[in-house]
C-alpha positions as CSV (number, residue, x, y, z in Angstrom):
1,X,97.4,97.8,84.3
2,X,94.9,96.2,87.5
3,X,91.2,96.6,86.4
4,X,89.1,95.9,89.0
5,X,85.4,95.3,88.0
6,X,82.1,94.2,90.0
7,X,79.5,91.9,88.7
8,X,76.2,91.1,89.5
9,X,75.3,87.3,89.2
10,X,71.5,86.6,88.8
11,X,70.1,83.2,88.3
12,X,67.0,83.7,86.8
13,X,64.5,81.1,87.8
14,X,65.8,82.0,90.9
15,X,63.8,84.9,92.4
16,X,65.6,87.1,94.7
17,X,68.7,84.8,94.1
18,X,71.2,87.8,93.1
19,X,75.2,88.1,94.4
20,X,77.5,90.7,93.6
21,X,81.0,89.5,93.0
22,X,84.6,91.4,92.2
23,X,86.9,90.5,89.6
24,X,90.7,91.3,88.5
25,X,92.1,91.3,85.4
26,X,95.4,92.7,84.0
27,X,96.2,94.4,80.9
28,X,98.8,95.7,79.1
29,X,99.4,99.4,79.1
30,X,96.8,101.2,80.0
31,X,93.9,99.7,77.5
32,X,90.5,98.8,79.1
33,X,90.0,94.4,79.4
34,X,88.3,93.4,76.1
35,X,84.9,91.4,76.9
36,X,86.8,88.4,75.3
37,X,89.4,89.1,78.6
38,X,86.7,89.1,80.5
39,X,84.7,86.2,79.3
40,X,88.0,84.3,80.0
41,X,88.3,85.8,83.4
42,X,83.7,84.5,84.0
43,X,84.9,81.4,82.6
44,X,88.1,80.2,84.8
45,X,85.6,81.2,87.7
46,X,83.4,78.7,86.8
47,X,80.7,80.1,84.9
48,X,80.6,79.2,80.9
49,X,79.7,82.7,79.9
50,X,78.8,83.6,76.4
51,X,78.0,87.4,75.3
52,X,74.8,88.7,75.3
53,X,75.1,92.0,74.8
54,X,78.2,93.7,74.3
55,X,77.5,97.8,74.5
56,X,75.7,97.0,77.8
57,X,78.6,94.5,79.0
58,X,75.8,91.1,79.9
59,X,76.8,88.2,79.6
60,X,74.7,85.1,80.2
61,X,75.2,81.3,81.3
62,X,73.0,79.0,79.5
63,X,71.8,75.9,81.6
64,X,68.3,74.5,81.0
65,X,67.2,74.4,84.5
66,X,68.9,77.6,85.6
67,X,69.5,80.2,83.4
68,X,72.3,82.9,84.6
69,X,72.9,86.8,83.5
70,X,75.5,88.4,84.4
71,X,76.3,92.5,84.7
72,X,79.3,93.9,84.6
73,X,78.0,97.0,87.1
74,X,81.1,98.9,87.4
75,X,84.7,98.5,85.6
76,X,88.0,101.2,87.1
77,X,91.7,100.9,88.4
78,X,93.2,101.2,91.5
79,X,95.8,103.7,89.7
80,X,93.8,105.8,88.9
81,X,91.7,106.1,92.3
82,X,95.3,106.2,94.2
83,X,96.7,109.6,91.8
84,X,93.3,111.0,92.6
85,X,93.5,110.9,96.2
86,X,97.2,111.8,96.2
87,X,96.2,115.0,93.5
88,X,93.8,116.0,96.7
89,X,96.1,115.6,99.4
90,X,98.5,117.8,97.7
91,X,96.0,120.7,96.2
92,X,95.0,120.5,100.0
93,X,98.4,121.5,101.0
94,X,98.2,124.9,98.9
95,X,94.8,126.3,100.1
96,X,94.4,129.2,102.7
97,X,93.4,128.0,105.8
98,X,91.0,129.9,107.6
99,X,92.5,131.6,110.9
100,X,89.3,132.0,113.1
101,X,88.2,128.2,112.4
102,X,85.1,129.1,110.2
């Protein structure tokens, strides 16, 4: 299955110096991406990410002169967000319409 997922870079010594950034990774089925999937996934982008805290999903990039954390701030599939929308659309087509436009 596609998870997509947005994360929020933050260098720390860095004030104000915060980005937002999207990620993809595939799974099998339709299990959630481990954080070790999506350490791998931090890490092929370039950052060395270790785990920092693993209920709240922070990871953070050790470097002496810039320290990075980074948030994993929201985590879905575009699946699931499609069926929704197609769910609506059909529920739509069963409800009473009102015949003086109110």
């Amino acid at each position: 299955m596609e998870w997509n997922f947005l994360f929020r870079v933050d260098h720390l010594n860095e004030r104000g110096e915060e980005r937002n950034l999207k990620g993809l990774i595939f799974t099998e089925g339709e299990q959630l991406p481990s954080l070790e999937q999506i350490q791998e996934f931090l890490i092929s982008s370039g950052y060395e990410a270790e785990i920092k805290n693993p209920e709240k999903m922070v990871f953070t990039v050790p470097r002496a002169n810039d320290p990075i954390e980074i948030k994993i701030v929201k985590l879905g599939n575009e699946k699931k967000a499609e069926s929704d929308r197609e769910l609506k659309m059909l529920s739509e087509q069963f409800m009473k319409k009102d015949p003086f436009g109110l």
